[in-house]
HTML snippet that shows the backbone in 3Dmol.js (N, CA, C, O; Angstrom):
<script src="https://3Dmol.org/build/3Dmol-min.js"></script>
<div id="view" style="width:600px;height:400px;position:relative"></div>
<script>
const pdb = `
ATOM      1  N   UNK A   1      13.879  27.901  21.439  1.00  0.00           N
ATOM      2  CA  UNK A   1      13.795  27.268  22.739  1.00  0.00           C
ATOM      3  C   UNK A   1      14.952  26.276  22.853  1.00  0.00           C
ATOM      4  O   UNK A   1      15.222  25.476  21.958  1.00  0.00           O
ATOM      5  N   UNK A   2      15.519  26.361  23.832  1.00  0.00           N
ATOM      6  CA  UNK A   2      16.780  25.615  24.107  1.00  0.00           C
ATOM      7  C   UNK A   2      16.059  24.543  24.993  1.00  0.00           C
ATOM      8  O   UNK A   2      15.080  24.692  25.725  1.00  0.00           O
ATOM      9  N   UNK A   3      16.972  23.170  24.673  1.00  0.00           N
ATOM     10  CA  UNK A   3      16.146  21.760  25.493  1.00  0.00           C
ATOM     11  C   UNK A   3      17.500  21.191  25.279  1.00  0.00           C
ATOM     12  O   UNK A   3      18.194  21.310  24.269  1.00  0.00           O
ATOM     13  N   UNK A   4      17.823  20.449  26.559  1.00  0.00           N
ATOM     14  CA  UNK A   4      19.177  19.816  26.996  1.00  0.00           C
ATOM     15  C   UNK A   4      18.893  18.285  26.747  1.00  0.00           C
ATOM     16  O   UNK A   4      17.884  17.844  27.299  1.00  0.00           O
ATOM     17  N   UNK A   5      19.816  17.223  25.821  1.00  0.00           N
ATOM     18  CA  UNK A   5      19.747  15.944  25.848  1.00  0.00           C
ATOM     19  C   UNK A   5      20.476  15.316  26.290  1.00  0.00           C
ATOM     20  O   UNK A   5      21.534  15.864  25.981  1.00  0.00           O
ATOM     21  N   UNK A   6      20.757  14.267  26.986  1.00  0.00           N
ATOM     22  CA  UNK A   6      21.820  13.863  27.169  1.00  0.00           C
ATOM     23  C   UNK A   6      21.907  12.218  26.553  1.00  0.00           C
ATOM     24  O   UNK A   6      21.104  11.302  26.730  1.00  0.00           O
ATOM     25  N   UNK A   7      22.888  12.227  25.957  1.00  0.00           N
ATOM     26  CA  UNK A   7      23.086  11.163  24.739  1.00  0.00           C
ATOM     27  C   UNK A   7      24.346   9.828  25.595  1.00  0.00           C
ATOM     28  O   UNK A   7      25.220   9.926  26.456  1.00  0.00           O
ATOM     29  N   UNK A   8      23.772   8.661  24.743  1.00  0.00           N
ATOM     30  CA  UNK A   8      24.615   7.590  25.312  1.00  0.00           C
ATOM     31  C   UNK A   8      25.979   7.726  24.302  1.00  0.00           C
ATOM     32  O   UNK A   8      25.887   8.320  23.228  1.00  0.00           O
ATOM     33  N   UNK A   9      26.945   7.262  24.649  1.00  0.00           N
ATOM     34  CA  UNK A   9      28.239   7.096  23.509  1.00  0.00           C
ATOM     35  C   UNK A   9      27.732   6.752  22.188  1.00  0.00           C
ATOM     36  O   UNK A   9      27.853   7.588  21.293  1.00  0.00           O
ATOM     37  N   UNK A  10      27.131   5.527  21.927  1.00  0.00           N
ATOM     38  CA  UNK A  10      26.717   4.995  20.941  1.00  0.00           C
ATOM     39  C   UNK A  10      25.644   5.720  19.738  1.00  0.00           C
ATOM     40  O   UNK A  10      25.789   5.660  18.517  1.00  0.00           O
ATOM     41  N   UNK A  11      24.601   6.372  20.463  1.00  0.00           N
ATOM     42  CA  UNK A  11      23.713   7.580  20.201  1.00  0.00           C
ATOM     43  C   UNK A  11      24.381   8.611  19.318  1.00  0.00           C
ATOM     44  O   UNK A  11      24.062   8.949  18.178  1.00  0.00           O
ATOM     45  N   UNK A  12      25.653   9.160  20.295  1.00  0.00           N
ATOM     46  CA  UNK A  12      26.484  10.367  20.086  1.00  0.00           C
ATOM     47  C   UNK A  12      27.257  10.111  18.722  1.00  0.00           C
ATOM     48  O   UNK A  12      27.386  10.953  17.834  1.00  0.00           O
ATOM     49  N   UNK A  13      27.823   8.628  18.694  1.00  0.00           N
ATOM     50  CA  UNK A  13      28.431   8.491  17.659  1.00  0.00           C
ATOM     51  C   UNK A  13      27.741   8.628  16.506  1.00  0.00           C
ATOM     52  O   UNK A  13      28.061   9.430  15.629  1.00  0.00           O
ATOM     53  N   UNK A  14      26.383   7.556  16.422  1.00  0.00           N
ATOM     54  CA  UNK A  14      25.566   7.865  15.186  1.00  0.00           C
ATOM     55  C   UNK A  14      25.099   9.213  14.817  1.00  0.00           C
ATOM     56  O   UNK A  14      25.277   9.780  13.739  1.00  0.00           O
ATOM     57  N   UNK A  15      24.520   9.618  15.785  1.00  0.00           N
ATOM     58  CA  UNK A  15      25.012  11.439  15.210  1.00  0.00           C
ATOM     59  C   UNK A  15      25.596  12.207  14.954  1.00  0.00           C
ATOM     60  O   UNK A  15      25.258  13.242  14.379  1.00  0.00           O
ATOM     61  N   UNK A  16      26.616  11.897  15.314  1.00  0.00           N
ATOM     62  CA  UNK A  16      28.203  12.897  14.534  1.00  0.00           C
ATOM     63  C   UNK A  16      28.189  12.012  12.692  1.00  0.00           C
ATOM     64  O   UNK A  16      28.634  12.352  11.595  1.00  0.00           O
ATOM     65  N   UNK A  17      27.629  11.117  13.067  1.00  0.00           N
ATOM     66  CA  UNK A  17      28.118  10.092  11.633  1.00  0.00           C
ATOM     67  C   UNK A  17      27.368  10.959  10.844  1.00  0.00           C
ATOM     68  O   UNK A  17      27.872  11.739  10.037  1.00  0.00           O
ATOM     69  N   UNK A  18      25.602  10.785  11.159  1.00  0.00           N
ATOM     70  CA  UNK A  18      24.660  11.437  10.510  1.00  0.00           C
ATOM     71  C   UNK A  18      25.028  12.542  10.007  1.00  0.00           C
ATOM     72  O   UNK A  18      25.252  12.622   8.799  1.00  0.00           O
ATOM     73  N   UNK A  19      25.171  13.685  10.902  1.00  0.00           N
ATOM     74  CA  UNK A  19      25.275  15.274  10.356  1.00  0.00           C
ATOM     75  C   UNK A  19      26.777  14.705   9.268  1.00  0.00           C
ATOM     76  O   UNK A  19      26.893  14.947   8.067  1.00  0.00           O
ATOM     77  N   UNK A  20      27.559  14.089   9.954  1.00  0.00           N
ATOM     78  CA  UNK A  20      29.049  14.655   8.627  1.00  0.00           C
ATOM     79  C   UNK A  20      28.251  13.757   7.333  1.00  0.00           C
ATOM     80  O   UNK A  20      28.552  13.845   6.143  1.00  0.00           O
ATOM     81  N   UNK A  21      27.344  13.029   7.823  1.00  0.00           N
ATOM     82  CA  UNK A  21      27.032  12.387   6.433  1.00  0.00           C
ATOM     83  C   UNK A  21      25.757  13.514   5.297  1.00  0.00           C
ATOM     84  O   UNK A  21      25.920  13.760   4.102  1.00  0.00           O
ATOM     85  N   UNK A  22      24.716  13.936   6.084  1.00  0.00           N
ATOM     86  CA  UNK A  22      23.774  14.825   5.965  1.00  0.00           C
ATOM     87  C   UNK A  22      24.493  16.110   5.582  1.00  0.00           C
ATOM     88  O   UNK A  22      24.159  16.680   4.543  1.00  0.00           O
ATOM     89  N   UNK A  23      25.156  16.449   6.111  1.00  0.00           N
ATOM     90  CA  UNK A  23      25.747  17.999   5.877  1.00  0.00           C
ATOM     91  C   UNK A  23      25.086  18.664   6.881  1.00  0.00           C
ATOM     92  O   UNK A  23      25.062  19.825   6.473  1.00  0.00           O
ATOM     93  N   UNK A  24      24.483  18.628   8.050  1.00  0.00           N
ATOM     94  CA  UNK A  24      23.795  19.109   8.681  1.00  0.00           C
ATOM     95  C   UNK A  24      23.808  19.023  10.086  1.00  0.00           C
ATOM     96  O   UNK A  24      23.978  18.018  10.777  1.00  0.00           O
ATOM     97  N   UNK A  25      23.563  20.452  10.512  1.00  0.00           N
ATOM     98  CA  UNK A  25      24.063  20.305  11.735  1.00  0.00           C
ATOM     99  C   UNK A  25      22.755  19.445  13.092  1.00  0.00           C
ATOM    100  O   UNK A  25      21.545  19.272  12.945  1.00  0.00           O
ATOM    101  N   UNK A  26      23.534  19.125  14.154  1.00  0.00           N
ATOM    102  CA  UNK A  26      23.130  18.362  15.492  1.00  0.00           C
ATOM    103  C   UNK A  26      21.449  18.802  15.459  1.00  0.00           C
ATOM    104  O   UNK A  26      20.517  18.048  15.183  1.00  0.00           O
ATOM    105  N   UNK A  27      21.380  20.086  15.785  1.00  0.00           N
ATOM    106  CA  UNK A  27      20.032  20.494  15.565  1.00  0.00           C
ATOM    107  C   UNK A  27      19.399  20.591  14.336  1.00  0.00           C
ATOM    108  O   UNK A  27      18.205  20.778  14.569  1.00  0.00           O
ATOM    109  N   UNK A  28      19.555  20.566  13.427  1.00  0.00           N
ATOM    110  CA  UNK A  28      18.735  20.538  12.339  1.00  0.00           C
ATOM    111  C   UNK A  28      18.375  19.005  12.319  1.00  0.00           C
ATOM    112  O   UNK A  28      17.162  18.820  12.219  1.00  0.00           O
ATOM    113  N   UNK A  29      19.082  17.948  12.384  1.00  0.00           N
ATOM    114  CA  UNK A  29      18.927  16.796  11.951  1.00  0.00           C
ATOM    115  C   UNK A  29      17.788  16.220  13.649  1.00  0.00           C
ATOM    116  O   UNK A  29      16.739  15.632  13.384  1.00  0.00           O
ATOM    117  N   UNK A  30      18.003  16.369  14.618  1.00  0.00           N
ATOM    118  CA  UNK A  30      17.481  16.171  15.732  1.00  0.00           C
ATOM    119  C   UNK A  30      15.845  17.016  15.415  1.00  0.00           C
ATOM    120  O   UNK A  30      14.772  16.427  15.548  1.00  0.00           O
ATOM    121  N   UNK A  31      15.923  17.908  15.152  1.00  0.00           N
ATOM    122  CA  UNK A  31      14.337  18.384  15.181  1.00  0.00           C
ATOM    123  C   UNK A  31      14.028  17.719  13.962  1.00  0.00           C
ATOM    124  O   UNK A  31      12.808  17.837  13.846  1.00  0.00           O
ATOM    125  N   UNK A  32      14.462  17.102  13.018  1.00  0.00           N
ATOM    126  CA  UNK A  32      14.133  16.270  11.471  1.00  0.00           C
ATOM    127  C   UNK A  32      13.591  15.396  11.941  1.00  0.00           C
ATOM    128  O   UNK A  32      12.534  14.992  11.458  1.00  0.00           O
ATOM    129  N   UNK A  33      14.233  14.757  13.185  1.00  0.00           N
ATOM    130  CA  UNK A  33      13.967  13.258  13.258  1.00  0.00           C
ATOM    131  C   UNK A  33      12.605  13.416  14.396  1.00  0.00           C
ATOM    132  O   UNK A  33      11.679  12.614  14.518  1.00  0.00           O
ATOM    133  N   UNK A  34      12.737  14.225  14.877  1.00  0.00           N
ATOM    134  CA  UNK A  34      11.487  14.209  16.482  1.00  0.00           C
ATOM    135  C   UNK A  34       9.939  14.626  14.909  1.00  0.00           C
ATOM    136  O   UNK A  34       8.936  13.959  14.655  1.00  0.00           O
ATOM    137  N   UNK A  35      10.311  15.594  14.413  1.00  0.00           N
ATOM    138  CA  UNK A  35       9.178  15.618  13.577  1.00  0.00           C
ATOM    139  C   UNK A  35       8.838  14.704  12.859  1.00  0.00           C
ATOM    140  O   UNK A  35       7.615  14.586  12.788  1.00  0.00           O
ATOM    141  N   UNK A  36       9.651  13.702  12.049  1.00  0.00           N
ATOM    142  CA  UNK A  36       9.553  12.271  11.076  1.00  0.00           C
ATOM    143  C   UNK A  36       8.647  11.255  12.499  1.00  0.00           C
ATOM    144  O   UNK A  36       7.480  10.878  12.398  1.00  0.00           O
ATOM    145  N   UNK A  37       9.565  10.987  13.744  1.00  0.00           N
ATOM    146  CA  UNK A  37       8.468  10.543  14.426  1.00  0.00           C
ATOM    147  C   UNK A  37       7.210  11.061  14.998  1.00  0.00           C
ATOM    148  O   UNK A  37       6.261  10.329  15.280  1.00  0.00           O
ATOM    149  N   UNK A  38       7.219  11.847  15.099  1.00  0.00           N
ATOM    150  CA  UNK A  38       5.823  12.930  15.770  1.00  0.00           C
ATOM    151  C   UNK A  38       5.008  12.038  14.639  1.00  0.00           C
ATOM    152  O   UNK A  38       4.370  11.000  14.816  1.00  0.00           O
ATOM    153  N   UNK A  39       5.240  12.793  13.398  1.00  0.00           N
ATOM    154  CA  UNK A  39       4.491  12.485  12.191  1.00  0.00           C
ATOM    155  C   UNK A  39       3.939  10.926  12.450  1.00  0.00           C
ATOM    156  O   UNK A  39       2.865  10.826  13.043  1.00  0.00           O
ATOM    157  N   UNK A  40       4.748   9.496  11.959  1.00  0.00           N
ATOM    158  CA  UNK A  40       4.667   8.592  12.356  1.00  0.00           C
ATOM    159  C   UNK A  40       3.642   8.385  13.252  1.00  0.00           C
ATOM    160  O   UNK A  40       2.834   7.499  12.974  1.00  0.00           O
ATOM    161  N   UNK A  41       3.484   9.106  14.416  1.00  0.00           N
ATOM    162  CA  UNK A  41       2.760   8.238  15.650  1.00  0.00           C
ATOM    163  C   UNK A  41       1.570   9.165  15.719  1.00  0.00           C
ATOM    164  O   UNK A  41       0.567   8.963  16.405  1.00  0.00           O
ATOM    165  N   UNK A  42       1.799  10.249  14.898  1.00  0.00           N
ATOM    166  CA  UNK A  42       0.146  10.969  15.586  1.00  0.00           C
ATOM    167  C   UNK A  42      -0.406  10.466  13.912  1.00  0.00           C
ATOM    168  O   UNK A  42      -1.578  10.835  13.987  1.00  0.00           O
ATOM    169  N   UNK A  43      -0.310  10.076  12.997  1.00  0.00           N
ATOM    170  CA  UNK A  43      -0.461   9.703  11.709  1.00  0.00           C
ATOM    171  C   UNK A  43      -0.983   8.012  11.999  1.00  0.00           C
ATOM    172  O   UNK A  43      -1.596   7.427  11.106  1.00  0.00           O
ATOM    173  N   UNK A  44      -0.728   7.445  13.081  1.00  0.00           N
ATOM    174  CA  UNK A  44      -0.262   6.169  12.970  1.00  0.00           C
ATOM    175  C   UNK A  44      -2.197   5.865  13.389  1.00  0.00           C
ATOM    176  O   UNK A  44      -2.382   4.652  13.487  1.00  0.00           O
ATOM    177  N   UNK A  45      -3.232   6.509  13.573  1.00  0.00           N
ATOM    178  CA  UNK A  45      -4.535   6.296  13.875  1.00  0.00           C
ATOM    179  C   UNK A  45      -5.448   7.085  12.817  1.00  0.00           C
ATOM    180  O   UNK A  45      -6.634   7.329  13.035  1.00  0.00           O
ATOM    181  N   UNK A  46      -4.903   7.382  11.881  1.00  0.00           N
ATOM    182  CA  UNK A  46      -5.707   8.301  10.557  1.00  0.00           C
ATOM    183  C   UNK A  46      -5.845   6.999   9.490  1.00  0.00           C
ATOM    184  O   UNK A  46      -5.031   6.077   9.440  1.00  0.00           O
ATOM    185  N   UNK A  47      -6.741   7.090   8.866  1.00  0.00           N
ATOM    186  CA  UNK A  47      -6.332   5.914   7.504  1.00  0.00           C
ATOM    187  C   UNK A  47      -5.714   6.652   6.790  1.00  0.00           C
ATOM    188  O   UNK A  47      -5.812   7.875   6.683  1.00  0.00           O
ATOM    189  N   UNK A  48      -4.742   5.613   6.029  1.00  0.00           N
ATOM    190  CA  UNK A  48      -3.623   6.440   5.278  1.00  0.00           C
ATOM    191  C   UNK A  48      -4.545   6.023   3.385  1.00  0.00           C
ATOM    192  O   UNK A  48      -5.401   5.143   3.301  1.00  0.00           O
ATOM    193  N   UNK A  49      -4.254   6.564   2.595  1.00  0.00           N
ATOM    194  CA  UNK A  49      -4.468   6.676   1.236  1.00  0.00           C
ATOM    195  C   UNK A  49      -3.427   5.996   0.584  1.00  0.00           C
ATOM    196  O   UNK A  49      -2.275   6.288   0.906  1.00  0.00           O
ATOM    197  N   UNK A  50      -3.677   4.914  -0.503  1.00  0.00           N
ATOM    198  CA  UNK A  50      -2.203   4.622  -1.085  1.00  0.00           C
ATOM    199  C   UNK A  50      -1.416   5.624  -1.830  1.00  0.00           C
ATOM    200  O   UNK A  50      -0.485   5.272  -2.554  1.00  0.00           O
ATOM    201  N   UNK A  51      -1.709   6.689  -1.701  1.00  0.00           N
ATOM    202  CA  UNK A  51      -1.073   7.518  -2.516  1.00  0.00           C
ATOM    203  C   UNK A  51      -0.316   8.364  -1.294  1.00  0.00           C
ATOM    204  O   UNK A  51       0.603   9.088  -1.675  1.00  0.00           O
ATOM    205  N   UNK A  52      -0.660   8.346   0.402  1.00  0.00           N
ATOM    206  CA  UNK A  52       0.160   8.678   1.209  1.00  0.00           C
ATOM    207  C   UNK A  52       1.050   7.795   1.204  1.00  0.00           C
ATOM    208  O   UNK A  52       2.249   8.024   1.047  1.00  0.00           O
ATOM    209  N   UNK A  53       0.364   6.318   1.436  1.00  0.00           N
ATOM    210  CA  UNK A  53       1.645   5.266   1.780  1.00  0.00           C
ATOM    211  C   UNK A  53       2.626   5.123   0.529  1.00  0.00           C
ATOM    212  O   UNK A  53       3.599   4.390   0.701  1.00  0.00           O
ATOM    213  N   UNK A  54       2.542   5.468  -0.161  1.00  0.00           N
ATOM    214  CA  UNK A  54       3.769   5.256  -1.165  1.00  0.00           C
ATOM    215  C   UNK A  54       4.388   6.713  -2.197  1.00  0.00           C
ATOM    216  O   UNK A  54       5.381   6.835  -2.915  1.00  0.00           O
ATOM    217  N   UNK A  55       3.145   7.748  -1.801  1.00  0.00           N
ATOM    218  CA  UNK A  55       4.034   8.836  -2.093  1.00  0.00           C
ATOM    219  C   UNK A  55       5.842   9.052  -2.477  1.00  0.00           C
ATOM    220  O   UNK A  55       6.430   9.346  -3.518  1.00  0.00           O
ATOM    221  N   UNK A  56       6.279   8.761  -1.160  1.00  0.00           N
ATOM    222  CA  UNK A  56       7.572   9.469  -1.342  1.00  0.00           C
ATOM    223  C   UNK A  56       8.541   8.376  -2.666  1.00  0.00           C
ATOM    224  O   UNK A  56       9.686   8.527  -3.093  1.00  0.00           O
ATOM    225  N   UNK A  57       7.430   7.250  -3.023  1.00  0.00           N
ATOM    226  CA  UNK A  57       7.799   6.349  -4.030  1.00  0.00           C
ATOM    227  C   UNK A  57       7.956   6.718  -5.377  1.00  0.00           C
ATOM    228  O   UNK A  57       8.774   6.244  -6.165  1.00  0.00           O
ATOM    229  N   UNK A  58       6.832   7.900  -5.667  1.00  0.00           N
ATOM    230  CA  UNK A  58       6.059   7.852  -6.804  1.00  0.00           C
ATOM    231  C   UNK A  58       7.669   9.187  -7.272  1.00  0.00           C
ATOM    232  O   UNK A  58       8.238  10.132  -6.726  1.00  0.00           O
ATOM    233  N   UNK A  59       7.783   8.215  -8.915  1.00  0.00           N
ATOM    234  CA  UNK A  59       8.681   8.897  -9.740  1.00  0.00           C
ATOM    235  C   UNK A  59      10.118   8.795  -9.508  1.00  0.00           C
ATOM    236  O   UNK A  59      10.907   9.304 -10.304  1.00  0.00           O
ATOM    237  N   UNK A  60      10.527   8.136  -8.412  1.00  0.00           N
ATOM    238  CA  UNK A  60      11.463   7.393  -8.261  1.00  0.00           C
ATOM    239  C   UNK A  60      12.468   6.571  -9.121  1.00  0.00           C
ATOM    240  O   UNK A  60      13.687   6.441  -9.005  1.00  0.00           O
ATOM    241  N   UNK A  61      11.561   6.045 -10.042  1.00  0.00           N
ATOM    242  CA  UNK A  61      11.640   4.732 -10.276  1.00  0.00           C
ATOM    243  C   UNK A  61      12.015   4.743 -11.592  1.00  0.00           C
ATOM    244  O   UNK A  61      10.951   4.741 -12.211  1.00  0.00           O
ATOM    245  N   UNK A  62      13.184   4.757 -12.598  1.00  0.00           N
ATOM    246  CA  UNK A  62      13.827   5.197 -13.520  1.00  0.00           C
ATOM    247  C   UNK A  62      13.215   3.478 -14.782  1.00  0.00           C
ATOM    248  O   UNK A  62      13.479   2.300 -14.541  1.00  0.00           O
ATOM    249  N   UNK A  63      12.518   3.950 -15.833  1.00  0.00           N
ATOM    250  CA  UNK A  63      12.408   2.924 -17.035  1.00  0.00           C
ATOM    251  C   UNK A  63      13.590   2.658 -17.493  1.00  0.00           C
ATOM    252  O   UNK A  63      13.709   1.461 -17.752  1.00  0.00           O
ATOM    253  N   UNK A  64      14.544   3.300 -17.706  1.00  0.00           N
ATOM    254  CA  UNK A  64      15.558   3.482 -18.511  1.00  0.00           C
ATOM    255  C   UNK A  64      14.871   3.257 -20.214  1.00  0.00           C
ATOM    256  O   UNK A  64      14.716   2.254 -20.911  1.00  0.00           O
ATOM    257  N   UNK A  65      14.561   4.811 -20.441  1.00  0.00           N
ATOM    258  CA  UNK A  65      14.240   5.060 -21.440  1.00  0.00           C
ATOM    259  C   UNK A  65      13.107   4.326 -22.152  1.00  0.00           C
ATOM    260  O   UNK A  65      12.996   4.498 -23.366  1.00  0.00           O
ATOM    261  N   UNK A  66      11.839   3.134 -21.200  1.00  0.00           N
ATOM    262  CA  UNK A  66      10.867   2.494 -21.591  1.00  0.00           C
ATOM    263  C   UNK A  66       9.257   3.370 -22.137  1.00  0.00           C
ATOM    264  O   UNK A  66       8.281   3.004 -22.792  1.00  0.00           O
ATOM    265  N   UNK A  67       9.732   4.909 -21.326  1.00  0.00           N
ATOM    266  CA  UNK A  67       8.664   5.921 -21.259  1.00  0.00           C
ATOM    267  C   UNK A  67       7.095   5.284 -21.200  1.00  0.00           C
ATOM    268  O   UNK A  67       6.141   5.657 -21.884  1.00  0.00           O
ATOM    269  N   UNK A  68       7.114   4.102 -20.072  1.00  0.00           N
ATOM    270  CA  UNK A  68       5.943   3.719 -19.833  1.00  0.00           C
ATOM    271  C   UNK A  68       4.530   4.433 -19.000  1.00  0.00           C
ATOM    272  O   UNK A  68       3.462   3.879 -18.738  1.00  0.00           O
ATOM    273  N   UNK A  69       4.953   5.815 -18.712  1.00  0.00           N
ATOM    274  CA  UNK A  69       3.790   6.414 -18.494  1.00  0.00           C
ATOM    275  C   UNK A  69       3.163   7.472 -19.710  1.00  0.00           C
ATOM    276  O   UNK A  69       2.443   8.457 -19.542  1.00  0.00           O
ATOM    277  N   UNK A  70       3.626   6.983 -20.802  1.00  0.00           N
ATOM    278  CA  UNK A  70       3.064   8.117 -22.437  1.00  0.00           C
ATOM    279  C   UNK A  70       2.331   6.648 -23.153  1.00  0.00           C
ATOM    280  O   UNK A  70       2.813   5.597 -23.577  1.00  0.00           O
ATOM    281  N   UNK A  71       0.961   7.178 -23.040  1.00  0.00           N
ATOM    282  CA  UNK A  71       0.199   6.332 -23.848  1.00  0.00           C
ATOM    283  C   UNK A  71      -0.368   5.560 -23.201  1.00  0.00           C
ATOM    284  O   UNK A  71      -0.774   4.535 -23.749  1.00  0.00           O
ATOM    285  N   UNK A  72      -0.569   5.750 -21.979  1.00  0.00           N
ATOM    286  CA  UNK A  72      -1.033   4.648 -20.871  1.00  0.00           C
ATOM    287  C   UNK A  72      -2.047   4.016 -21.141  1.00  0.00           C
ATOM    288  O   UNK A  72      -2.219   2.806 -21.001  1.00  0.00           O
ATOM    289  N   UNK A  73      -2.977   5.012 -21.655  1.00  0.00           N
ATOM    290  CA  UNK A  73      -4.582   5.143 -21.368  1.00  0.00           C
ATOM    291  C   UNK A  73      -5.292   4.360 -22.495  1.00  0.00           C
ATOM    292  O   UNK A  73      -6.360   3.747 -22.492  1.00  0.00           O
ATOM    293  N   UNK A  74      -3.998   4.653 -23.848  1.00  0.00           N
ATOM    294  CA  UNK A  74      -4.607   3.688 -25.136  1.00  0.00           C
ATOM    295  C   UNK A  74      -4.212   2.422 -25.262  1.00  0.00           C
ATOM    296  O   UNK A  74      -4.501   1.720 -26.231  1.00  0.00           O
ATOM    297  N   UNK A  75      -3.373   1.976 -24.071  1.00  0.00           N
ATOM    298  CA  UNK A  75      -2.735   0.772 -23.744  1.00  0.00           C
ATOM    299  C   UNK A  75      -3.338   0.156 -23.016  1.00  0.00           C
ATOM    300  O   UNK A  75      -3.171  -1.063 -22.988  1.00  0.00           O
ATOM    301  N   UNK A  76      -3.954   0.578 -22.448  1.00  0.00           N
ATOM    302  CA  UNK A  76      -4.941   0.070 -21.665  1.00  0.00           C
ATOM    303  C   UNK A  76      -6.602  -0.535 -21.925  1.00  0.00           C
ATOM    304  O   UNK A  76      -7.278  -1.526 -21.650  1.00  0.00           O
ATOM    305  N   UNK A  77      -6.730   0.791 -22.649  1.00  0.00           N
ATOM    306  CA  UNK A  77      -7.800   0.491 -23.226  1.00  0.00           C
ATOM    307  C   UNK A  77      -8.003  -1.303 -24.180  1.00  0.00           C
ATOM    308  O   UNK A  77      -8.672  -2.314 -23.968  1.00  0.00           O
ATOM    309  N   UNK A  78      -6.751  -0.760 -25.500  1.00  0.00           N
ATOM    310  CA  UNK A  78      -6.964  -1.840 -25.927  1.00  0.00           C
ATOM    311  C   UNK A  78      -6.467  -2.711 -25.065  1.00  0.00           C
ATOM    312  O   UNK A  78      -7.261  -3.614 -25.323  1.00  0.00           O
ATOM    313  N   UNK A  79      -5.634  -3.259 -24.065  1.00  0.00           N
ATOM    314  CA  UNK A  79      -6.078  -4.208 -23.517  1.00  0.00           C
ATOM    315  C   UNK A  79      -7.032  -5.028 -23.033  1.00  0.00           C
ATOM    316  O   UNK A  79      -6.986  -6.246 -22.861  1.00  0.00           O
ATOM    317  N   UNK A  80      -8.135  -4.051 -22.774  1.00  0.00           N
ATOM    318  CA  UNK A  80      -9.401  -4.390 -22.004  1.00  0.00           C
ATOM    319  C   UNK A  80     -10.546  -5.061 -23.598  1.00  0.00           C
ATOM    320  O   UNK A  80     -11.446  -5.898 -23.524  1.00  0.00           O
ATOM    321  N   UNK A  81     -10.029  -4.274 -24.942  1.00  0.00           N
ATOM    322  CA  UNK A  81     -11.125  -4.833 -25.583  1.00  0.00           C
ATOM    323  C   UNK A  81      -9.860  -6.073 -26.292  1.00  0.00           C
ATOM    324  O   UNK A  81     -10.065  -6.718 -27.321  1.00  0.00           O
ATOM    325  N   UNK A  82      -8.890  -6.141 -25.641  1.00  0.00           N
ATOM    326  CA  UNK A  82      -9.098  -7.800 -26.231  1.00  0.00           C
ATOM    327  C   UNK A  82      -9.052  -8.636 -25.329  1.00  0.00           C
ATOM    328  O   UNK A  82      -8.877  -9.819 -25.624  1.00  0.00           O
ATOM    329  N   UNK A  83      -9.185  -8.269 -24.118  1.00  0.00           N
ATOM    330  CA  UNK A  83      -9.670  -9.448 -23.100  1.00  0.00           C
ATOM    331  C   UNK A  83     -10.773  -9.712 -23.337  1.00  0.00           C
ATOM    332  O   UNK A  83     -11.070 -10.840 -22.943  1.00  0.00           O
ATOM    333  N   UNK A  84     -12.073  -8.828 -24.134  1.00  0.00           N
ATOM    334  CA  UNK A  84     -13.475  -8.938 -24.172  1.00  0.00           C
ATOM    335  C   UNK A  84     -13.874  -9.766 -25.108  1.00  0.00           C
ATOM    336  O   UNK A  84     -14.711 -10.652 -24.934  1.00  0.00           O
ATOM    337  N   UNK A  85     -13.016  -9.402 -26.651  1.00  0.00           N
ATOM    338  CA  UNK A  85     -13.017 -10.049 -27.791  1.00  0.00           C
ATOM    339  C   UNK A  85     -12.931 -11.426 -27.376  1.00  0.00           C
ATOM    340  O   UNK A  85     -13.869 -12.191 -27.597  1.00  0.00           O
ATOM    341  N   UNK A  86     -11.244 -12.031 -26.440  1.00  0.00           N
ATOM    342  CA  UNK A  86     -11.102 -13.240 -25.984  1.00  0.00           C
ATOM    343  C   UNK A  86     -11.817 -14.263 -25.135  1.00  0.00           C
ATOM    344  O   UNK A  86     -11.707 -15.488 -25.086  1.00  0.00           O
ATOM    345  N   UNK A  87     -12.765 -13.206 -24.326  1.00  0.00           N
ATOM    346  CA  UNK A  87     -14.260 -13.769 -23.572  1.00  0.00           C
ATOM    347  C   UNK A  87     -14.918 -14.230 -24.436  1.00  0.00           C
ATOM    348  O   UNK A  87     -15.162 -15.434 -24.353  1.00  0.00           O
ATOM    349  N   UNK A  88     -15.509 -13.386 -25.701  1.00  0.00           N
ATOM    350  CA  UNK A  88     -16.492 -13.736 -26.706  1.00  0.00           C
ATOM    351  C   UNK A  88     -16.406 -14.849 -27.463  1.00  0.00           C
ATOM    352  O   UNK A  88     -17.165 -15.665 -27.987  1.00  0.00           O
ATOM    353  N   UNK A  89     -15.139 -14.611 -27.353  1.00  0.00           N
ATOM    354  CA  UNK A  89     -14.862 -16.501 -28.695  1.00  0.00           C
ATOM    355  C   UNK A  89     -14.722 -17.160 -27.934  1.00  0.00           C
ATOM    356  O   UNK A  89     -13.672 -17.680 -28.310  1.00  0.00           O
ATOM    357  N   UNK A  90     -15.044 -17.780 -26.746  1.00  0.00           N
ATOM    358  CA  UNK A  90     -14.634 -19.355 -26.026  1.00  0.00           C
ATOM    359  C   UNK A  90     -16.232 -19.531 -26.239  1.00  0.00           C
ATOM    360  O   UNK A  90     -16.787 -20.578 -25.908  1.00  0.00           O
TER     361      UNK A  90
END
`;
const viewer = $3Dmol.createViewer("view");
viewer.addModel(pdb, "pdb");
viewer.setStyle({}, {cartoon: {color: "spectrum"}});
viewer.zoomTo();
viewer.render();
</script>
């Protein structure tokens, strides 16, 4: 379906910027963006999950070599029994 826009100078410019920056052409990046907002506003009355709201976060996020998600669970654990131990002796 063909749909005619008509763009201000300023508009026009940031989109020529976009695609040579994207690699992508006028229409690909224009139906990207009407869907990113569609999404946004019909999304914007659902409760979101923290695992929607920060999704595009998750794994991102480089330790540099700390490999803090191996062993989580026994790290945790004992954390919890020496907060308990530390309850017991006061």
């Amino acid at each position: 379906m063909t749909t005619t826009v008509r763009l201000d100078r300023d508009t026009e410019r940031m989109l020529r910027q976009l695609t040579a920056k994207r690699r992508e052409s006028k229409s690909q990046l224009i139906r990207r963006a009407i869907r990113s907002l569609a999404d946004a506003e019909l999304r914007a009355d659902k409760p979101v999950t923290a695992h929607e709201a920060l999704g595009r976060l998750i794994g991102r996020v480089d330790s540099h070599g700390a490999q803090l998600s191996k062993r989580t669970g026994e790290r945790f654990t004992a954390l919890l029994i020496e907060r308990r131990r530390a309850r017991r002796s006061r």
